[in-house]
BASENU-128431 format. One record per residue (C-alpha): residue number from 0; y, x, z. Coordinates in steps of 0.25 Angstrom, whole numbers. Layout:
# BASENU-128431
{drenpa->NUM | Y->Y | X->X | Z->Z}
...
***
This chain:
# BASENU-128431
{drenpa->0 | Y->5 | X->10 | Z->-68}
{drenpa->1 | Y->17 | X->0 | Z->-71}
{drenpa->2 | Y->25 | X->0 | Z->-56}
{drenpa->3 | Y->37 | X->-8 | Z->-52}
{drenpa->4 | Y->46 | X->-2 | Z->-42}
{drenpa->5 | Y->55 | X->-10 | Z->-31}
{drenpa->6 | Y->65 | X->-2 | Z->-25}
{drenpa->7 | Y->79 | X->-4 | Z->-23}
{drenpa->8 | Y->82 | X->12 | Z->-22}
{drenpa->9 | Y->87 | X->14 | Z->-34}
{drenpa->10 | Y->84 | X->31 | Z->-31}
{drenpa->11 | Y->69 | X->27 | Z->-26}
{drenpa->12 | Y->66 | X->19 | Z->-38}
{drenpa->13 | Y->70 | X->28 | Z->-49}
{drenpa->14 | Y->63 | X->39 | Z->-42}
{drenpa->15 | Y->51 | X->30 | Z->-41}
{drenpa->16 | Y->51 | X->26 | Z->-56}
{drenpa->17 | Y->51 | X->41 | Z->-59}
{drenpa->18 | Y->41 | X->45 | Z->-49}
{drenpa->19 | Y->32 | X->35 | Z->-55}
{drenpa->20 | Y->35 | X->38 | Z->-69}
{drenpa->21 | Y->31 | X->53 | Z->-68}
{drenpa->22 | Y->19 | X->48 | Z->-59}
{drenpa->23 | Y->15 | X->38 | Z->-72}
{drenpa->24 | Y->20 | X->25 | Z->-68}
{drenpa->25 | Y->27 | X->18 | Z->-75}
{drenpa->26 | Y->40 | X->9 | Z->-69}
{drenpa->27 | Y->42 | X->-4 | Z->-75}
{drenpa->28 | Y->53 | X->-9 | Z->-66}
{drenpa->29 | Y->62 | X->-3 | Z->-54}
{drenpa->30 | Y->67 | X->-16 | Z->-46}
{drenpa->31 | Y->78 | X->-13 | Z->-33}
{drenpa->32 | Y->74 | X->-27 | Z->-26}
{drenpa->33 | Y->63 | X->-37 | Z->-23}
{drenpa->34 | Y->66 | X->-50 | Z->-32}
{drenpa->35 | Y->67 | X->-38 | Z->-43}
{drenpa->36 | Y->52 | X->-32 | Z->-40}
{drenpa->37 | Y->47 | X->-47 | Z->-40}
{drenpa->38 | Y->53 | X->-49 | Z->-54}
{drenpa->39 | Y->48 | X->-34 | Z->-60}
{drenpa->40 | Y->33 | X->-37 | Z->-55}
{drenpa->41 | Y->34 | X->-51 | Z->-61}
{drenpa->42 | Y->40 | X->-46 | Z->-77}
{drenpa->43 | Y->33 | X->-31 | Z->-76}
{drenpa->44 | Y->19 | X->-34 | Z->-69}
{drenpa->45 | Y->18 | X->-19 | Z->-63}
{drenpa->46 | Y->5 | X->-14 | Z->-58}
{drenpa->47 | Y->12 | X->-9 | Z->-46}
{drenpa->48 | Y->26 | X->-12 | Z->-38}
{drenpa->49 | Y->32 | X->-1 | Z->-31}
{drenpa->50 | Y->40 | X->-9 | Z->-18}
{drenpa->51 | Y->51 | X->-4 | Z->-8}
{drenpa->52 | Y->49 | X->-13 | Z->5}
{drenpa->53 | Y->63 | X->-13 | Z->7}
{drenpa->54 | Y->71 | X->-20 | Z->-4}
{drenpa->55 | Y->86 | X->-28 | Z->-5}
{drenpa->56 | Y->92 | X->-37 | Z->-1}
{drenpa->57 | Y->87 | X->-34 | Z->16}
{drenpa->58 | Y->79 | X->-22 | Z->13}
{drenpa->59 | Y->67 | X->-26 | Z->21}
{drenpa->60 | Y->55 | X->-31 | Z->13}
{drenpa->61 | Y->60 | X->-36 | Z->1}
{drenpa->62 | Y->52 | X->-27 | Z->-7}
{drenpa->63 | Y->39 | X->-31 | Z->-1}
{drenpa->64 | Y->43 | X->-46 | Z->-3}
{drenpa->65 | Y->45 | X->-43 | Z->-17}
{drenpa->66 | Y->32 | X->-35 | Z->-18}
{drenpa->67 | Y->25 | X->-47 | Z->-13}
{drenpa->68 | Y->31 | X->-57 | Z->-20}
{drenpa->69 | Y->29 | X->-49 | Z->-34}
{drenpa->70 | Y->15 | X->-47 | Z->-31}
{drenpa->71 | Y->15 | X->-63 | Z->-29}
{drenpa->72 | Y->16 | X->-63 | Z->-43}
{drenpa->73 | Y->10 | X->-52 | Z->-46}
{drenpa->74 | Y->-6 | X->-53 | Z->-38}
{drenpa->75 | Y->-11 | X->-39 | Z->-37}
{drenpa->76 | Y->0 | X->-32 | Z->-39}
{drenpa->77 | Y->2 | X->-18 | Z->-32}
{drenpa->78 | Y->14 | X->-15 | Z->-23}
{drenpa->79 | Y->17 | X->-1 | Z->-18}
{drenpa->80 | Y->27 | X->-3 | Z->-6}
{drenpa->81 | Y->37 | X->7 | Z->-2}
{drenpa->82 | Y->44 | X->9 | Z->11}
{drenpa->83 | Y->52 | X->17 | Z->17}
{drenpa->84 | Y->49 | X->15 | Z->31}
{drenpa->85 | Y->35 | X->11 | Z->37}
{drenpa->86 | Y->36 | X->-4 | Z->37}
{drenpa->87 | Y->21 | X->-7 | Z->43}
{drenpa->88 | Y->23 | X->-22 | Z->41}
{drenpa->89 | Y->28 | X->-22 | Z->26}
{drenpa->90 | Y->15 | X->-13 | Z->24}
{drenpa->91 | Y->6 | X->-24 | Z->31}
{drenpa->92 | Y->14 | X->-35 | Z->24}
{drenpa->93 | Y->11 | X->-29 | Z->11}
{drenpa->94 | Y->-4 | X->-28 | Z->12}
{drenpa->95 | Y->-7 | X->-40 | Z->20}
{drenpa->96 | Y->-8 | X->-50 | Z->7}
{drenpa->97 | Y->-19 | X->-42 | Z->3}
{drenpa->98 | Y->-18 | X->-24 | Z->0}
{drenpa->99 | Y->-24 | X->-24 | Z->-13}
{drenpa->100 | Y->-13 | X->-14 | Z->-21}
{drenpa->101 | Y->-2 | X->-13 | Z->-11}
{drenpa->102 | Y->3 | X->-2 | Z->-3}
{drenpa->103 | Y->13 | X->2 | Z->4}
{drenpa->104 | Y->22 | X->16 | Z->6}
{drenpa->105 | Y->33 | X->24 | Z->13}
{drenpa->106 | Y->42 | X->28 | Z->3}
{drenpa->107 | Y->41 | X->41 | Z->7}
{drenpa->108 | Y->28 | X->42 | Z->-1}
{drenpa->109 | Y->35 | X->43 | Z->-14}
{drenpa->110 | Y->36 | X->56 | Z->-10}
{drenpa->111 | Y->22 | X->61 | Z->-13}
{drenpa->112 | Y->21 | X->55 | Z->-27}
{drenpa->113 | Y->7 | X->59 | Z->-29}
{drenpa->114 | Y->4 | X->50 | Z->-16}
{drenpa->115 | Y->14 | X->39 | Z->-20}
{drenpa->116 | Y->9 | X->36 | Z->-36}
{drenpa->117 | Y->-6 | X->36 | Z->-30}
{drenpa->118 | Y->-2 | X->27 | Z->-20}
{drenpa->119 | Y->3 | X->18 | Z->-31}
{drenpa->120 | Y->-9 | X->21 | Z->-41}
{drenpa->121 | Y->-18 | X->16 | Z->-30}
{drenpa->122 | Y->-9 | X->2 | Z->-25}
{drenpa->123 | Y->-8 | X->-1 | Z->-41}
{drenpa->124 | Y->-23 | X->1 | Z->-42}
{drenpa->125 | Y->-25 | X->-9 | Z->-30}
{drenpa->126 | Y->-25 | X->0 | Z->-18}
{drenpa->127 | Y->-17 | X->-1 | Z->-4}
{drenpa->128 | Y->-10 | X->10 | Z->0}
{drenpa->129 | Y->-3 | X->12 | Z->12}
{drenpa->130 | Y->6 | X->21 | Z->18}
{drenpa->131 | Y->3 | X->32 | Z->27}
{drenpa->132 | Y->13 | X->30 | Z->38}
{drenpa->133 | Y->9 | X->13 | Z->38}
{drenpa->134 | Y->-6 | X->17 | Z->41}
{drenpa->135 | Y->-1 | X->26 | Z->51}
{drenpa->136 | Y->9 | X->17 | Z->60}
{drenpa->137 | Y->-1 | X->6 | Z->59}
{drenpa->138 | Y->-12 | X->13 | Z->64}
{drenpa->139 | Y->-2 | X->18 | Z->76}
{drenpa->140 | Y->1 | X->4 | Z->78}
{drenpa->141 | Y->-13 | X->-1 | Z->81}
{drenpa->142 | Y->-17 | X->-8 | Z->93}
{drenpa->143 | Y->-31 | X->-4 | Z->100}
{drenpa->144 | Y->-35 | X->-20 | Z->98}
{drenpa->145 | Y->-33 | X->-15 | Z->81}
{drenpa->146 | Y->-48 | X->-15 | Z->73}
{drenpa->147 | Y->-41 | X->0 | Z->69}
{drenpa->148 | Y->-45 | X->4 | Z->84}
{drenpa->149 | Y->-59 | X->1 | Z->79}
{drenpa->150 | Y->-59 | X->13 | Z->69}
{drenpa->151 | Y->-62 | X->25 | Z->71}
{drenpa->152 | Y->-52 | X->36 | Z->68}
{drenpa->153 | Y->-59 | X->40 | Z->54}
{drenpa->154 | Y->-61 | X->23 | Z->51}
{drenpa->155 | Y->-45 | X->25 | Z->54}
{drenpa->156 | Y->-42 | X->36 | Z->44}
{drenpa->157 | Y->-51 | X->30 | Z->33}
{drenpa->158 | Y->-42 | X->15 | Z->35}
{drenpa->159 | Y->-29 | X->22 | Z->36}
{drenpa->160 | Y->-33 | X->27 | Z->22}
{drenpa->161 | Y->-37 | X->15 | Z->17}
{drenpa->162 | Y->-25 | X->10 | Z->20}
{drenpa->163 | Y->-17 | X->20 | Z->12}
{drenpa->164 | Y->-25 | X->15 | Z->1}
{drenpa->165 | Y->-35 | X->25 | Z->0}
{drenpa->166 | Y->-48 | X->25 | Z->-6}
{drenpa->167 | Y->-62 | X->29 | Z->0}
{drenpa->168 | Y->-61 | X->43 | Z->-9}
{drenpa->169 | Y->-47 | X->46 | Z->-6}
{drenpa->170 | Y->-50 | X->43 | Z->9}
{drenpa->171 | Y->-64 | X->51 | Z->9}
{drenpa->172 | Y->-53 | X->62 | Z->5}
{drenpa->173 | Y->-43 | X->61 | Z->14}
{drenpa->174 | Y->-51 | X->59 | Z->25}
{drenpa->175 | Y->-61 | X->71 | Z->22}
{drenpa->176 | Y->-74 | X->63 | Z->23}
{drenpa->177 | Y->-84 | X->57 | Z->15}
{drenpa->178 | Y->-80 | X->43 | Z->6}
{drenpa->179 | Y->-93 | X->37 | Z->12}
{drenpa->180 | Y->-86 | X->41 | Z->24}
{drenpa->181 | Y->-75 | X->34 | Z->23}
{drenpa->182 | Y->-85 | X->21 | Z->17}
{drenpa->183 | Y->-90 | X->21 | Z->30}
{drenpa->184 | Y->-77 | X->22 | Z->37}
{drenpa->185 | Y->-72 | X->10 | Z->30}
{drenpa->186 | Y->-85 | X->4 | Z->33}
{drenpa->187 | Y->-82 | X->5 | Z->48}
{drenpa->188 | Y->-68 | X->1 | Z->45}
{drenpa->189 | Y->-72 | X->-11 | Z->39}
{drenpa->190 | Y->-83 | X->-15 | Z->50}
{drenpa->191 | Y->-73 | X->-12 | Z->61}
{drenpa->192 | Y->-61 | X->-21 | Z->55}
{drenpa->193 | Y->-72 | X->-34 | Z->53}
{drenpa->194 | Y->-72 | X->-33 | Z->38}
{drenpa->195 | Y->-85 | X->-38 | Z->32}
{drenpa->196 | Y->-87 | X->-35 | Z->17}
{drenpa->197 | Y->-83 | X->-49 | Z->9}
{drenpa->198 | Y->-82 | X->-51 | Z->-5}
{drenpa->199 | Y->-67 | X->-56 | Z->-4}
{drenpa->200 | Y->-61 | X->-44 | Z->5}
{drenpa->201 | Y->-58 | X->-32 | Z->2}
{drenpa->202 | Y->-62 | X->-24 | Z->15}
{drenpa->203 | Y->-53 | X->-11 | Z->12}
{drenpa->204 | Y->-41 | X->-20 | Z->12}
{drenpa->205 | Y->-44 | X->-28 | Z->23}
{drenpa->206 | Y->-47 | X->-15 | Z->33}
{drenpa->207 | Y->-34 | X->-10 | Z->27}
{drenpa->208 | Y->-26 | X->-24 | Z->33}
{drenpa->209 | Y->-34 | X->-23 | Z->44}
{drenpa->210 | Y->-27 | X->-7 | Z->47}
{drenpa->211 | Y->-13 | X->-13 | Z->44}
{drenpa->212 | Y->-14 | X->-25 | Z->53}
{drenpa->213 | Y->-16 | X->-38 | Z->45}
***
């Protein structure tokens, strides 16, 4: 995996770029600002960006504007976002133009490299992943008049997963069930939020905007 990094920590991104390069990634440029990502995207056609939210000269969402505007001109690319805080409407920003390989993470998840390159292996291959602590403060947020308050607590479990990018196996798993349970679980998830199989929607995602409150 060819990765570009965004960050204007200079101490954050050199760790990254080893973190990455002991994981087997390789890092083909390391940018401090937005305009710079934009450009490193454009000359080195990465298979994955690696974003902080918060980028100079305001510090707010400079690095998501970037990401976007890089995968303007780059359709399809990947972007992993980082954050240090929980920033639900970045998070909702970012997968509302469509989820396919994208994802959004605290910081904090570097920590548990394991975790952190499998989150990045997954959003390069095309998946979503999203961080725990969003699922959880959006799900607290929900009113009772939500489609969410039509699931029941496993259809819940299974969605938040989803969201975090899981697949059916690795849900199956973590849930301790069967994967035809969790088939029919998405089943009821997907009759439940009104979305009818058609050949132009991918349902997964749409359930998954559906949890974030598109």
């Amino acid at each position: 995996m060819r990765v570009v990094i965004a960050e204007d920590s200079v101490l954050l991104r050199e760790g990254l770029v080893r973190l990455l390069a002991d994981g087997g990634i390789e890092t083909v440029a390391v940018v401090g600002d937005g305009p710079g990502l934009v450009r490193a995207v454009h000359d080195q056609r990465p298979d994955l960006a690696l974003v902080d939210v918060r980028m100079p000269p305001t510090h707010t969402d400079e690095g998501l504007r970037a990401a976007l505007e890089a995968r303007a001109g780059q359709p399809g690319l990947p972007i992993l976002v980082l954050s240090q805080y929980v920033e639900e409407s970045y998070a909702t920003e970012l997968l509302s133009g469509g989820s396919a390989a994208m994802g959004y993470l605290l910081k904090e998840r570097v920590a548990d490299v394991a975790d952190f390159l499998d989150a990045m292996r997954r959003v390069a291959a095309g998946g979503t992943v999203i961080d725990p602590e969003v699922v959880v403060q959006l799900l607290s947020r929900r009113t009772r008049e939500d489609p969410l308050h039509l699931l029941t607590a496993r259809e819940r479990d299974v969605l938040a997963l989803m969201a975090e990018g899981r697949s059916n196996t690795a849900i199956a798993a973590r849930l301790g069930v069967s994967e035809g349970a969790v088939e029919k679980h998405i089943s009821g998830i997907f009759t439940k939020f009104g979305l009818e199989p058609a050949a132009d929607d991918h349902r997964r995602v749409l359930a998954v905007l559906t949890f974030l409150g598109r």
